[in-house]
N, CA and C atoms of all chains as a GROMACS GRO file, in nm:
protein
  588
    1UNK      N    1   0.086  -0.120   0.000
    1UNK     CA    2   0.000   0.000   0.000
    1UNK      C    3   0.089   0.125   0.000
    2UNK      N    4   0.060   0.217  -0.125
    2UNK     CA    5   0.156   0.364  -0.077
    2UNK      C    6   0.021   0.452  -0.087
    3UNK      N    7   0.066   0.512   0.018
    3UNK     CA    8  -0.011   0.656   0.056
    3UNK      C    9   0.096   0.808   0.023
    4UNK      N   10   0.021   0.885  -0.014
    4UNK     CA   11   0.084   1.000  -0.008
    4UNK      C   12   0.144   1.087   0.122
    5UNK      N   13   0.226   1.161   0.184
    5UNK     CA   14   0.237   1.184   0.275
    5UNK      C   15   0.081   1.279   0.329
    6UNK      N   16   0.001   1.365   0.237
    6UNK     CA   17  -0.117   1.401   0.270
    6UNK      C   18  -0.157   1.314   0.324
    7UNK      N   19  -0.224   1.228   0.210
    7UNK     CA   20  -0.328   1.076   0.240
    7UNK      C   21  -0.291   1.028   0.390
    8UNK      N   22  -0.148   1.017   0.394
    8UNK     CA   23  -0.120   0.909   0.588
    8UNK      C   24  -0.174   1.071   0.649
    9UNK      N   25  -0.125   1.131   0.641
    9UNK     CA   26  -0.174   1.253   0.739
    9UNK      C   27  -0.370   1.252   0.766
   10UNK      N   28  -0.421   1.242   0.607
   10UNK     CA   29  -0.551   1.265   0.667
   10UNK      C   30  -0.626   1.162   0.684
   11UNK      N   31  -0.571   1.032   0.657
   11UNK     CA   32  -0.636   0.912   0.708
   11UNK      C   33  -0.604   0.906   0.911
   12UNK      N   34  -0.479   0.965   0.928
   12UNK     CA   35  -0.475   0.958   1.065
   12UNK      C   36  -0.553   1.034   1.150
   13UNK      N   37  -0.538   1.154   1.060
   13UNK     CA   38  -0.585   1.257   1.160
   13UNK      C   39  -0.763   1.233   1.163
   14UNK      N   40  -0.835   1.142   1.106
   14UNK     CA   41  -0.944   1.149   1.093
   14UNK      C   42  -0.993   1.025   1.197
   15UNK      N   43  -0.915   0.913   1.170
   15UNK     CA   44  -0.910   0.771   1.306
   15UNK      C   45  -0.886   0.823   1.406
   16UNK      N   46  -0.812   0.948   1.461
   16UNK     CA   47  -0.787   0.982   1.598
   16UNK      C   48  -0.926   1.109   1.623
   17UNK      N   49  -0.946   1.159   1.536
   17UNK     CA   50  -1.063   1.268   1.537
   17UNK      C   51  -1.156   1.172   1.606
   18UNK      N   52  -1.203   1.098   1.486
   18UNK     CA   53  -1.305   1.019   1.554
   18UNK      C   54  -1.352   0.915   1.658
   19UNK      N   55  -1.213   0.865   1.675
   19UNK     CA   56  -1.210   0.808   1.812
   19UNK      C   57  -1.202   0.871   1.931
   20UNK      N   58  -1.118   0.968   1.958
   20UNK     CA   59  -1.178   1.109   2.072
   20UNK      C   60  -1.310   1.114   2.095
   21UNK      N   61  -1.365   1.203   1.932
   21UNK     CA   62  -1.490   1.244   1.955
   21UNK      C   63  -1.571   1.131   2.024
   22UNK      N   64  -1.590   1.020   1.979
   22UNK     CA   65  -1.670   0.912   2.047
   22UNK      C   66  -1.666   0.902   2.214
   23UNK      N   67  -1.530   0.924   2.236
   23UNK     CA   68  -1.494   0.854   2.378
   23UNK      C   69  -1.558   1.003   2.431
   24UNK      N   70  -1.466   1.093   2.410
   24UNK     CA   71  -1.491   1.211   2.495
   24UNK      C   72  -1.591   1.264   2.445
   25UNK      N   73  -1.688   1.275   2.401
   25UNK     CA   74  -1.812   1.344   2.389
   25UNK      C   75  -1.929   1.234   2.369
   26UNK      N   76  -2.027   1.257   2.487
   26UNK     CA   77  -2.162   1.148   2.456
   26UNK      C   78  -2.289   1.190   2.333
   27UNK      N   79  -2.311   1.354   2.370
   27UNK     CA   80  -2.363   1.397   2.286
   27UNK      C   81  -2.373   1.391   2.105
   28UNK      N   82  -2.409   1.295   2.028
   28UNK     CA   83  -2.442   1.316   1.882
   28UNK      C   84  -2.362   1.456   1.830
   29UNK      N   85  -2.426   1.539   1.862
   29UNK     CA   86  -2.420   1.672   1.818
   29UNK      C   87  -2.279   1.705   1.847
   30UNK      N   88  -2.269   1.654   2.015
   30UNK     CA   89  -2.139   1.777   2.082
   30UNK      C   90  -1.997   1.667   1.985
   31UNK      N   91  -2.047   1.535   1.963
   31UNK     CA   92  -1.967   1.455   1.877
   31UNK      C   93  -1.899   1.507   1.779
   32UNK      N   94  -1.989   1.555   1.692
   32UNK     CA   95  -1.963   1.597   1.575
   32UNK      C   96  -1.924   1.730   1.522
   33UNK      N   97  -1.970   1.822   1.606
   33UNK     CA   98  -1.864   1.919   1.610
   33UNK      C   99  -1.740   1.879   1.654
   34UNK      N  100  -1.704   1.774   1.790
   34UNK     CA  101  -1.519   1.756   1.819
   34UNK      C  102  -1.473   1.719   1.709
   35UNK      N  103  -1.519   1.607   1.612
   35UNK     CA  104  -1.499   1.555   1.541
   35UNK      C  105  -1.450   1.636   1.417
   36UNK      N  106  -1.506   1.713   1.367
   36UNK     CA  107  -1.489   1.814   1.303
   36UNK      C  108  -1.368   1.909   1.323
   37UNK      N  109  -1.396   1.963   1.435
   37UNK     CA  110  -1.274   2.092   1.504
   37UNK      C  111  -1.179   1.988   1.492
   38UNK      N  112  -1.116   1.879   1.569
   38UNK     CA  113  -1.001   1.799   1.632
   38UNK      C  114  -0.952   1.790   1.458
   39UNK      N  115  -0.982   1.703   1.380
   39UNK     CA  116  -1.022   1.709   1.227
   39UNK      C  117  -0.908   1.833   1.172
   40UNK      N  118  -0.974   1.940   1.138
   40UNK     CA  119  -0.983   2.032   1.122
   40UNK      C  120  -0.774   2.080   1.215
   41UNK      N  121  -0.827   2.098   1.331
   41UNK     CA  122  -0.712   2.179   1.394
   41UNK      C  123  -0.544   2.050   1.332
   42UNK      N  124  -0.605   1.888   1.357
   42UNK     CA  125  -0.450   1.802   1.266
   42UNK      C  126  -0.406   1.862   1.143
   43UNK      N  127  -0.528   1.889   1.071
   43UNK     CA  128  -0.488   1.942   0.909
   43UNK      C  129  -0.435   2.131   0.930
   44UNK      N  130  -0.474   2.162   0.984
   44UNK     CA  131  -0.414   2.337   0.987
   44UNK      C  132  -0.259   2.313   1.073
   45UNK      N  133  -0.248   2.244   1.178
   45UNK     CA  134  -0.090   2.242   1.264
   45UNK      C  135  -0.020   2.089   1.138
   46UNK      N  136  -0.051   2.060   1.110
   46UNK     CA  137   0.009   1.974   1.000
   46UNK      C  138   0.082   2.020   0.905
   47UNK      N  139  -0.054   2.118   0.801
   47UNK     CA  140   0.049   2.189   0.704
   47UNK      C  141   0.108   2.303   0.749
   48UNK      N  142   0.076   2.380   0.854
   48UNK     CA  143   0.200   2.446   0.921
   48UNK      C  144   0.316   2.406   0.937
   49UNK      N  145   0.302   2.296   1.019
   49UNK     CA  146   0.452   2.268   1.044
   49UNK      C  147   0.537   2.211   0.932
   50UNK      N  148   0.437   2.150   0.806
   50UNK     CA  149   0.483   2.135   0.674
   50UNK      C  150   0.555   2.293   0.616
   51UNK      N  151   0.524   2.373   0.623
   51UNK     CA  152   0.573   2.510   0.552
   51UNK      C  153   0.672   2.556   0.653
   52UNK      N  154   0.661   2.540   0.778
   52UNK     CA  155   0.746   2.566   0.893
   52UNK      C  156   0.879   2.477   0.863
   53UNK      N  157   0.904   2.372   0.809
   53UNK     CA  158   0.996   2.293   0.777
   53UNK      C  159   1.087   2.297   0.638
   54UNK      N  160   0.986   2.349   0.538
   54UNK     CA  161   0.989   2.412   0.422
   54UNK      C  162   1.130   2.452   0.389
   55UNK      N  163   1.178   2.568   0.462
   55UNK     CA  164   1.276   2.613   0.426
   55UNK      C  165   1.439   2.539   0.460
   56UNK      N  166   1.412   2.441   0.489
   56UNK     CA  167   1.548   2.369   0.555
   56UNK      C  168   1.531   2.223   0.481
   57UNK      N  169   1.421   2.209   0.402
   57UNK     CA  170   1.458   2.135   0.346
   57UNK      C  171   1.552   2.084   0.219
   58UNK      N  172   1.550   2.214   0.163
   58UNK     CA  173   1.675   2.228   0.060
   58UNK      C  174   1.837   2.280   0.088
   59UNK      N  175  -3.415  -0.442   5.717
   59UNK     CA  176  -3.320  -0.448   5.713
   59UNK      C  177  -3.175  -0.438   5.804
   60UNK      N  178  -3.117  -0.472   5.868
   60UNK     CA  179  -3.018  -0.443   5.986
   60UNK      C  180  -2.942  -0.339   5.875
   61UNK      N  181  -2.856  -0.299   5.941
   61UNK     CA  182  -2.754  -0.204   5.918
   61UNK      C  183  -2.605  -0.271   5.859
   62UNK      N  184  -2.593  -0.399   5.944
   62UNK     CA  185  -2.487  -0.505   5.861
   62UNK      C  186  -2.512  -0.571   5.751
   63UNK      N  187  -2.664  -0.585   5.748
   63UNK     CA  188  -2.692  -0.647   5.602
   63UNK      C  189  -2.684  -0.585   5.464
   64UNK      N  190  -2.746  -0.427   5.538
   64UNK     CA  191  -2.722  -0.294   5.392
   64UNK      C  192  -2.566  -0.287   5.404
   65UNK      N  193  -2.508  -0.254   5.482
   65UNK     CA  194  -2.377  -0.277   5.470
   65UNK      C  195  -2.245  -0.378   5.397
   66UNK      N  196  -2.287  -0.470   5.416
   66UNK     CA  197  -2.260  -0.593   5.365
   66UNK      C  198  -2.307  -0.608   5.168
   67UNK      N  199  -2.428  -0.600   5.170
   67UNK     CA  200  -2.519  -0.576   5.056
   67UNK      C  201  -2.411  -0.459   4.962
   68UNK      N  202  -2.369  -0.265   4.984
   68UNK     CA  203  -2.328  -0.241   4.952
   68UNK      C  204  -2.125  -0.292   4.938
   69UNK      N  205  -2.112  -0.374   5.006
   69UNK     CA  206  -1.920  -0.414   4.990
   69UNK      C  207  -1.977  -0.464   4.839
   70UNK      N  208  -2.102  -0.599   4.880
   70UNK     CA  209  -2.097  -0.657   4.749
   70UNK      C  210  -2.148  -0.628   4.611
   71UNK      N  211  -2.187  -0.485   4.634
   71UNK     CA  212  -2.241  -0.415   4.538
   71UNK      C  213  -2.120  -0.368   4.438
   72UNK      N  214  -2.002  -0.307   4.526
   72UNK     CA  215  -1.884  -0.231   4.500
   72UNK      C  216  -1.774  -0.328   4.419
   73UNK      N  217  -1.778  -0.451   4.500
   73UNK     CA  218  -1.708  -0.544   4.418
   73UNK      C  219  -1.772  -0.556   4.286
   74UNK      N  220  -1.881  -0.609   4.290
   74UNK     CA  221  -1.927  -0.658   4.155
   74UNK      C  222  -1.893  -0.540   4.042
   75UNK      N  223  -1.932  -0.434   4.115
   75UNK     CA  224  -1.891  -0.322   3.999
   75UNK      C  225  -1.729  -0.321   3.951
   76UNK      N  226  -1.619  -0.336   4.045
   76UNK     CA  227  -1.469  -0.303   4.045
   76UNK      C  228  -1.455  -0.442   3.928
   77UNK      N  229  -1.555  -0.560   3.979
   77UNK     CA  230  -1.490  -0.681   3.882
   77UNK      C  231  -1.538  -0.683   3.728
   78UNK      N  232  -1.713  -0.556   3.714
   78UNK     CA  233  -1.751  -0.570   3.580
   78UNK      C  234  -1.608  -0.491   3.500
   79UNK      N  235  -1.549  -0.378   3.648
   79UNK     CA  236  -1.513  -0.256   3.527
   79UNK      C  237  -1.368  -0.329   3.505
   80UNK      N  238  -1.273  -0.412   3.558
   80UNK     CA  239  -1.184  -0.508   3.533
   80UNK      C  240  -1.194  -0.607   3.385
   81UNK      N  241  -1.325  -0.690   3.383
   81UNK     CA  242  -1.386  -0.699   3.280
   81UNK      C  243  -1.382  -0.648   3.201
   82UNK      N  244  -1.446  -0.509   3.177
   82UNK     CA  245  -1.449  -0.400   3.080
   82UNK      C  246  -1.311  -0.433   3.020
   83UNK      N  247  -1.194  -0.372   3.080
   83UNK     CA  248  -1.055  -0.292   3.056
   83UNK      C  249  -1.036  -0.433   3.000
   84UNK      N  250  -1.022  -0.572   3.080
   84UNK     CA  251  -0.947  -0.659   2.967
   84UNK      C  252  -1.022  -0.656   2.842
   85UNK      N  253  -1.124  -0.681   2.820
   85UNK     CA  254  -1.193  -0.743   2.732
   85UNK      C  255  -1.178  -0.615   2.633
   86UNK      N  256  -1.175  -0.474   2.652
   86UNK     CA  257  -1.132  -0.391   2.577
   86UNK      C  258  -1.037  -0.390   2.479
   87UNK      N  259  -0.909  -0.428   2.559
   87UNK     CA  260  -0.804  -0.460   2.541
   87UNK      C  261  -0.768  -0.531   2.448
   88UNK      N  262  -0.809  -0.710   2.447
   88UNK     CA  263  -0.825  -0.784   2.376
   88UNK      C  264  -0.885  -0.799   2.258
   89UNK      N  265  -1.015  -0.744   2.257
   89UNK     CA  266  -1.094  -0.672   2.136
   89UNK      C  267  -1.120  -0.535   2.161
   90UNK      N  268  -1.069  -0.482   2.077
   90UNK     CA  269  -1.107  -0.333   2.045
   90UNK      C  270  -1.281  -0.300   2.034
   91UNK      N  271  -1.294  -0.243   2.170
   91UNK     CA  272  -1.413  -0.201   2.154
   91UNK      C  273  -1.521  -0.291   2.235
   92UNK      N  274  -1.472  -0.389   2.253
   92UNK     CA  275  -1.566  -0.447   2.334
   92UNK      C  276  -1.559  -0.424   2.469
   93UNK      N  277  -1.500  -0.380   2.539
   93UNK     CA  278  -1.530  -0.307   2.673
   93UNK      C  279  -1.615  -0.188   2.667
   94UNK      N  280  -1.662  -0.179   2.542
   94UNK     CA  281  -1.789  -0.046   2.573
   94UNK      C  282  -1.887  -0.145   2.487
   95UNK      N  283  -1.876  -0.247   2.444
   95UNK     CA  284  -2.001  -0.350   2.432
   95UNK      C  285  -2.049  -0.391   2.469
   96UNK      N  286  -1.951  -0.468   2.581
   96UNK     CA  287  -2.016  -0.534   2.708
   96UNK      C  288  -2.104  -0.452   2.798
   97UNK      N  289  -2.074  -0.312   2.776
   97UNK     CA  290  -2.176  -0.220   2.859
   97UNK      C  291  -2.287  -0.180   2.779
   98UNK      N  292  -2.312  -0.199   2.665
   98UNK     CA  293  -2.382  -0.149   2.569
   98UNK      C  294  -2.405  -0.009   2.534
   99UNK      N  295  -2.256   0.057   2.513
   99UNK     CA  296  -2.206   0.175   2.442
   99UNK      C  297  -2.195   0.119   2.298
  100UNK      N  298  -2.248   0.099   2.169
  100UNK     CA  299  -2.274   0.062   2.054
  100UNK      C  300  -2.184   0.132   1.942
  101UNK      N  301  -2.226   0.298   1.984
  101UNK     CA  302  -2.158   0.333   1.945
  101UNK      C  303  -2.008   0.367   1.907
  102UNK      N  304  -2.007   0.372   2.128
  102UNK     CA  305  -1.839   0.413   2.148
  102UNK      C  306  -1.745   0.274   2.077
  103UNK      N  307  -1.847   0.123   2.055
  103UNK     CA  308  -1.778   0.004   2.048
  103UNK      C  309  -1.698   0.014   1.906
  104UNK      N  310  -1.840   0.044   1.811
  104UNK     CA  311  -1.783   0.018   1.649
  104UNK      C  312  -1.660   0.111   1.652
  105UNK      N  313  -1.672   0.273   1.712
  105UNK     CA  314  -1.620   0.320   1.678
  105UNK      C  315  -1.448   0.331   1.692
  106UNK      N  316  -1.412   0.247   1.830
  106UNK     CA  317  -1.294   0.177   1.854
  106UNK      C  318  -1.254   0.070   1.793
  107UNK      N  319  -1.367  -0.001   1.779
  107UNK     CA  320  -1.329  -0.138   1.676
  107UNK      C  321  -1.322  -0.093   1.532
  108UNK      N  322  -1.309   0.019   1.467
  108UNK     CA  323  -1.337   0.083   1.335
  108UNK      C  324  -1.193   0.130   1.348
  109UNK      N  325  -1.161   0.219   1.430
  109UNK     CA  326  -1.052   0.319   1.412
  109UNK      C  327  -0.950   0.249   1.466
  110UNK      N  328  -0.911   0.154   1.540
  110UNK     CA  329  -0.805   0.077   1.524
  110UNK      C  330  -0.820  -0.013   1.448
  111UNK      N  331  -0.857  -0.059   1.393
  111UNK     CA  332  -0.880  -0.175   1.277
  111UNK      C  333  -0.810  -0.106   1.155
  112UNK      N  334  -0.843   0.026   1.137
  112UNK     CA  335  -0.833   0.111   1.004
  112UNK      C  336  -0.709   0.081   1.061
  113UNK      N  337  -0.623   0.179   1.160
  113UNK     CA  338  -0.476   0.199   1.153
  113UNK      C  339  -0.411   0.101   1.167
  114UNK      N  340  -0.449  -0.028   1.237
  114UNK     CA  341  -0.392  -0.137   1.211
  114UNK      C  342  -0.368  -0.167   1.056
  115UNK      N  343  -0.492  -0.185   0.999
  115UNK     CA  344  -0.474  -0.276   0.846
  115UNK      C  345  -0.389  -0.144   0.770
  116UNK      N  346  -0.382  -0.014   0.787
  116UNK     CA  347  -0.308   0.090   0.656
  116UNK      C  348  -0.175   0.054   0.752
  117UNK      N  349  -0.123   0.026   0.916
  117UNK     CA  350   0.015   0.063   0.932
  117UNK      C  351   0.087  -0.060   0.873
  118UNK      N  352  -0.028  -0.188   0.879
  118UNK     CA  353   0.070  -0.317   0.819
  118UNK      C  354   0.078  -0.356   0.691
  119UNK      N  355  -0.028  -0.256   0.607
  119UNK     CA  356  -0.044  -0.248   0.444
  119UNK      C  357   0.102  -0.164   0.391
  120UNK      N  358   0.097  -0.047   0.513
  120UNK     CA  359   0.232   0.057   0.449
  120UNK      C  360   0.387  -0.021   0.521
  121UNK      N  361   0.345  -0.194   0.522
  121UNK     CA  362   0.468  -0.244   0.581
  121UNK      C  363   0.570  -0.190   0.725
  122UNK      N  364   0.470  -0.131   0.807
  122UNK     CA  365   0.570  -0.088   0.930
  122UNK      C  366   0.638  -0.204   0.990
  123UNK      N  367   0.651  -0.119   1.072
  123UNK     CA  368   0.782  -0.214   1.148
  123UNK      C  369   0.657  -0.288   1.301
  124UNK      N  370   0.671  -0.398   1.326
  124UNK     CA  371   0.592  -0.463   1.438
  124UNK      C  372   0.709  -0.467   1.506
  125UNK      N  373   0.695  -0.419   1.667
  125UNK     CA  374   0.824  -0.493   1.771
  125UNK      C  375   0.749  -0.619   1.786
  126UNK      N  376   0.879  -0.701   1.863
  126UNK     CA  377   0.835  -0.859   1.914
  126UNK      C  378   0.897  -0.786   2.086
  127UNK      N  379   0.827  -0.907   2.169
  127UNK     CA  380   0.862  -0.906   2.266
  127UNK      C  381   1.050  -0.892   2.334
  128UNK      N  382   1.136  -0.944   2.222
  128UNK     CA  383   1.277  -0.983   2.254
  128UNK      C  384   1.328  -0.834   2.181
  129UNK      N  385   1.264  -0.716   2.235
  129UNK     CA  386   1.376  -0.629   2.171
  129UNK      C  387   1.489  -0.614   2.231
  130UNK      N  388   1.592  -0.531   2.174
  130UNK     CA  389   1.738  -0.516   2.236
  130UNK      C  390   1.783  -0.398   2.313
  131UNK      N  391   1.641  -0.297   2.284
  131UNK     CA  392   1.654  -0.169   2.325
  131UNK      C  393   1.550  -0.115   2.452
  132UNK      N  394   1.522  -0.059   2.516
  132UNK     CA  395   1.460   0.052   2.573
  132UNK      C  396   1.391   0.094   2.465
  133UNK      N  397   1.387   0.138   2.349
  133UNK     CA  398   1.271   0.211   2.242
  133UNK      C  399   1.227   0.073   2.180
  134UNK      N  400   1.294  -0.015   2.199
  134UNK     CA  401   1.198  -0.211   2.113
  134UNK      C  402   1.122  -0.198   2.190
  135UNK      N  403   1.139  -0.209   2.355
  135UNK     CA  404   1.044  -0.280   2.446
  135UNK      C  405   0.919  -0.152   2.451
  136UNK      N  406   0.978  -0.021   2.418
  136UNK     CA  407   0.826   0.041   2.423
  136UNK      C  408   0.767   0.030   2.298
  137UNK      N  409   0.820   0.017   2.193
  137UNK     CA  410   0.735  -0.001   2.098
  137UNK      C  411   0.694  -0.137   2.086
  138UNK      N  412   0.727  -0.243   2.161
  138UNK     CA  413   0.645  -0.361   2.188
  138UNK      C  414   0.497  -0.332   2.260
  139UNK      N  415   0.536  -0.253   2.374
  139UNK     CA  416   0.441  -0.200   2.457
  139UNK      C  417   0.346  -0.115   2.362
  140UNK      N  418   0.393  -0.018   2.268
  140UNK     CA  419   0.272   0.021   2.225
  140UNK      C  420   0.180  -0.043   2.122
  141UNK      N  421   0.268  -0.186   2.029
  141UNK     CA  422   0.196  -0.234   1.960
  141UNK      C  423   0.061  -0.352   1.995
  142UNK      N  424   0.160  -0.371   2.119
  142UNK     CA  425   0.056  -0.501   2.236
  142UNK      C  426  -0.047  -0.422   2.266
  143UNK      N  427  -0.064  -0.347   2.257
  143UNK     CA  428  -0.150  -0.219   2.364
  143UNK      C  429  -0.294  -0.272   2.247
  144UNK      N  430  -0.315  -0.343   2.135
  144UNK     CA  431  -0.364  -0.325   1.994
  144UNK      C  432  -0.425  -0.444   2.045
  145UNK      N  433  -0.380  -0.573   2.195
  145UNK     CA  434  -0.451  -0.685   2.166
  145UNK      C  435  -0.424  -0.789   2.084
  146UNK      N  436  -0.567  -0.876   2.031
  146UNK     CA  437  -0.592  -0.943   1.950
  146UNK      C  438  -0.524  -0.923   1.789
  147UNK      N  439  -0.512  -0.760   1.796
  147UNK     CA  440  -0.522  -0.691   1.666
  147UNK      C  441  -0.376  -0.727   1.642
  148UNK      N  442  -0.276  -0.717   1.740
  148UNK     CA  443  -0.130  -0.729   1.728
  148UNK      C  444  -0.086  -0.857   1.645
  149UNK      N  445  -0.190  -0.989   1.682
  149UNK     CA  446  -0.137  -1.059   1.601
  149UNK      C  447  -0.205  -1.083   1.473
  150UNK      N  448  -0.321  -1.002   1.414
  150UNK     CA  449  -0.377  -0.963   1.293
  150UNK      C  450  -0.256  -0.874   1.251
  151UNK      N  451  -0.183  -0.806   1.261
  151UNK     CA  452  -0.080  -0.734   1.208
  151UNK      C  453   0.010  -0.820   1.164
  152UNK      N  454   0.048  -0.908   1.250
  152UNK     CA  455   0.115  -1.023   1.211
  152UNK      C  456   0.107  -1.096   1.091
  153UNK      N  457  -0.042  -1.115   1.068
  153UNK     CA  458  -0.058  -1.213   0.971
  153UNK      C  459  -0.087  -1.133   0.855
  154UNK      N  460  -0.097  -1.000   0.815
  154UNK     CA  461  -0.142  -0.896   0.748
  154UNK      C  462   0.002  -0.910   0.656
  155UNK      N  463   0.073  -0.849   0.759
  155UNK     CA  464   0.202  -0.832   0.732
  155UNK      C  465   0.316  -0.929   0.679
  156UNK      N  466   0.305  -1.001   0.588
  156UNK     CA  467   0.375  -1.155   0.576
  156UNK      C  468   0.500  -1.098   0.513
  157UNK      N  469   0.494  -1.018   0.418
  157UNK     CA  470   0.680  -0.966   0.371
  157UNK      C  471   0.742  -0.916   0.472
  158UNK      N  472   0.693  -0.895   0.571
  158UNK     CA  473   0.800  -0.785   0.714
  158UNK      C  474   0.802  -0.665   0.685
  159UNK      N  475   0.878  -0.642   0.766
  159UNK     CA  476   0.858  -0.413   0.745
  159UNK      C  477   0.934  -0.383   0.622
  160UNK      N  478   0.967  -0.284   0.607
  160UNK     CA  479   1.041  -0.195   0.488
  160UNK      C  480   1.030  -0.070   0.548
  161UNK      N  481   1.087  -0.035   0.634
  161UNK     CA  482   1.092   0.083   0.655
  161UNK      C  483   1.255   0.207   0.569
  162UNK      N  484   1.279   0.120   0.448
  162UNK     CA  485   1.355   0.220   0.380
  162UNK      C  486   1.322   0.317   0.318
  163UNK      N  487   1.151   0.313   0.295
  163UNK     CA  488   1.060   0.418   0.241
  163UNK      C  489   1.001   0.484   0.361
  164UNK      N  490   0.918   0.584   0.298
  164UNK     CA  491   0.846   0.725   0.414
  164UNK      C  492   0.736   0.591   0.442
  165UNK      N  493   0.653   0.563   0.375
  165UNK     CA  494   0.583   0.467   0.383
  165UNK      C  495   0.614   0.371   0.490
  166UNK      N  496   0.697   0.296   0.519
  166UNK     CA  497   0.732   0.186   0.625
  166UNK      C  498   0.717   0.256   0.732
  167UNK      N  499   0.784   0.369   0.759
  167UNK     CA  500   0.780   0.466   0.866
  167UNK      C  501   0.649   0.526   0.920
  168UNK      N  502   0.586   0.592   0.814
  168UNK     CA  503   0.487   0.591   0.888
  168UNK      C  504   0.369   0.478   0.960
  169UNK      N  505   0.380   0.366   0.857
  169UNK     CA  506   0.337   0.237   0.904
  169UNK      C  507   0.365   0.219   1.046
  170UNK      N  508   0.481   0.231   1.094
  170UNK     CA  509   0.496   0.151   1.216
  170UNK      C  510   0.472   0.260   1.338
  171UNK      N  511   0.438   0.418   1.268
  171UNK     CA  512   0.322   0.524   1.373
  171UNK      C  513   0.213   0.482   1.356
  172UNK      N  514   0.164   0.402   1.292
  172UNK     CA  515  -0.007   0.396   1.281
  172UNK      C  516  -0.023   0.256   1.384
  173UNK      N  517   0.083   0.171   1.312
  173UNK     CA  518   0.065   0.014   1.436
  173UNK      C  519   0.079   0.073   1.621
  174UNK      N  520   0.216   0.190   1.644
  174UNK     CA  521   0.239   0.209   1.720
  174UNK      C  522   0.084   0.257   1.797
  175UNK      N  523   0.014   0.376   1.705
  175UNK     CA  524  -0.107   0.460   1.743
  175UNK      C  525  -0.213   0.346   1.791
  176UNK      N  526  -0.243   0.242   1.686
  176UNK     CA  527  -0.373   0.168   1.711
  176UNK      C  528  -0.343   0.113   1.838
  177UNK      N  529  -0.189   0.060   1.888
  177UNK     CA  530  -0.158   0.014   2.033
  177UNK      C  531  -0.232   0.096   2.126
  178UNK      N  532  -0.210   0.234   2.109
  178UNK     CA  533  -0.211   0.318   2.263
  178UNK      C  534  -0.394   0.394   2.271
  179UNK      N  535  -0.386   0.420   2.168
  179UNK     CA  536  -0.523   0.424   2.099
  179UNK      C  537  -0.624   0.362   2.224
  180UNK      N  538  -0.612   0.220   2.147
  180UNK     CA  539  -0.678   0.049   2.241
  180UNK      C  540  -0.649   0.105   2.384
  181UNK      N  541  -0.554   0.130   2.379
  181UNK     CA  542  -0.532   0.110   2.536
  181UNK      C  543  -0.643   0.224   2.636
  182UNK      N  544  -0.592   0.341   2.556
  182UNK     CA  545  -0.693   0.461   2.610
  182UNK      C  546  -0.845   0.439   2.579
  183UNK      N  547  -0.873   0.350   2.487
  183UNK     CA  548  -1.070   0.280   2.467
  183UNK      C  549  -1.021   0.180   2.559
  184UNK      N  550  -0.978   0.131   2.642
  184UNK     CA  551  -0.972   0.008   2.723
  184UNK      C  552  -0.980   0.089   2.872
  185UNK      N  553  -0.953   0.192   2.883
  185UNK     CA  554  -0.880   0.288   3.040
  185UNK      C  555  -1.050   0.391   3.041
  186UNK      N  556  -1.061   0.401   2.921
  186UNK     CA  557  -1.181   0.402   2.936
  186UNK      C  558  -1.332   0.376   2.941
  187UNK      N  559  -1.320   0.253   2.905
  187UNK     CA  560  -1.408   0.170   2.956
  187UNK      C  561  -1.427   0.086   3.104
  188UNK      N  562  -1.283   0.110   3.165
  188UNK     CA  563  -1.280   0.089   3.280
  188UNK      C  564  -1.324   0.173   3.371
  189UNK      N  565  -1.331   0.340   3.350
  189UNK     CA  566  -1.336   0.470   3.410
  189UNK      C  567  -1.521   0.475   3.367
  190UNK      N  568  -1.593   0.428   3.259
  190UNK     CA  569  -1.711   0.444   3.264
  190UNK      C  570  -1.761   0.314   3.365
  191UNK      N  571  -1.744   0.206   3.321
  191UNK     CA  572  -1.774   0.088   3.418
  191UNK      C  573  -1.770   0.159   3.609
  192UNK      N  574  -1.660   0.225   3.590
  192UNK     CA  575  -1.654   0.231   3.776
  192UNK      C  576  -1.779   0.363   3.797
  193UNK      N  577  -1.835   0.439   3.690
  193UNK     CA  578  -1.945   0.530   3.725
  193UNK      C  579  -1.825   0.655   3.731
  194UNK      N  580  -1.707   0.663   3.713
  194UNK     CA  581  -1.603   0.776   3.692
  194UNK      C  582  -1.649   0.855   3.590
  195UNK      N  583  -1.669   0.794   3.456
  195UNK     CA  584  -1.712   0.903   3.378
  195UNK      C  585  -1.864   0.840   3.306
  196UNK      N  586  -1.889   0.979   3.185
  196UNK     CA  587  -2.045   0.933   3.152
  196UNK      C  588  -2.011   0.849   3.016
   0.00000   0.00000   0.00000
């Protein structure tokens, strides 16, 4: 199996989103917003620290 | 009712609970997700048995690295520890995995964060199924 370095990033960040959200939130609703935000905040500090790294890679 | 009998009545109330939520945590452990089955959390179950299953089958598809019990290091024996942490699932990785790791690609590497993740993952759906069982959390 090859994944792209995106693809492993957002297949992970989405198995850990959603396993949080489940555990730590009972609420449907309050679920799916964590799920979302947690989601959401892997992919924004991800490609940050992707562009944050950026310059040292060459 | 006497006062030793309600008394008595609650020790054995407390046990039974300490031994369901013991219950819980192994059986968590062992199968992903079934320590919130056995309580009939349905949801919280699939959704542990879903999300380590996924990172199990992509970390041993992207060929990571599995520790065995006989590592040589301080970082083998925890990454033994975090792949055991996976259960049942640890030796589904096993059998997933029949060429062995390759971690000379990005790919192998991240493989053996996802085996490592589904370990600790399990473990934290197992710690917490023990913490709902004792009436600790909702």
């Amino acid at each position: 199996m090859t994944l792209s370095h995106l693809q492993a990033m957002l297949l992970f960040a989405l198995a850990i989103s959603v396993a949080f959200g489940f555990l730590g939130r009972r609420r449907p609703a309050e679920r799916a917003r964590f799920i979302v935000w947690s989601f959401l905040v892997f992919l924004g500090v991800g490609i940050a620290v992707g562009w944050l790294m950026y310059p040292f890679s060459k | 009712m006497s006062e030793n009998a309600m008394g008595g009545e609650l020790v054995s109330c407390e046990t039974r609970r300490r031994m369901l939520a013991l219950l819980a945590a192994v059986a968590g452990w062992l199968v992903p997700g079934l320590g919130h089955a056995i309580q009939r959390m349905w949801g919280r179950a699939a959704a542990c048995f879903l999300c380590v299953g996924m990172l199990v089958a992509v970390g041993a598809g992207m060929r990571g690295r599995i520790f065995s019990q006989y590592g040589s290091d301080a970082f083998d024996r925890l990454g033994f520890f975090a792949d055991a942490g996976s259960g049942s699932f640890y030796f589904l990785m096993r059998t997933i995995e029949k060429d062995g790791p390759d971690v000379s690609k990005a790919d192998g590497d991240y493989g053996t964060r996802f085996l490592a993740t589904a370990g600790v993952l399990n473990l934290l759906a197992a710690l917490h199924a023990y913490e709902v069982a004792r009436g600790r959390k909702a």
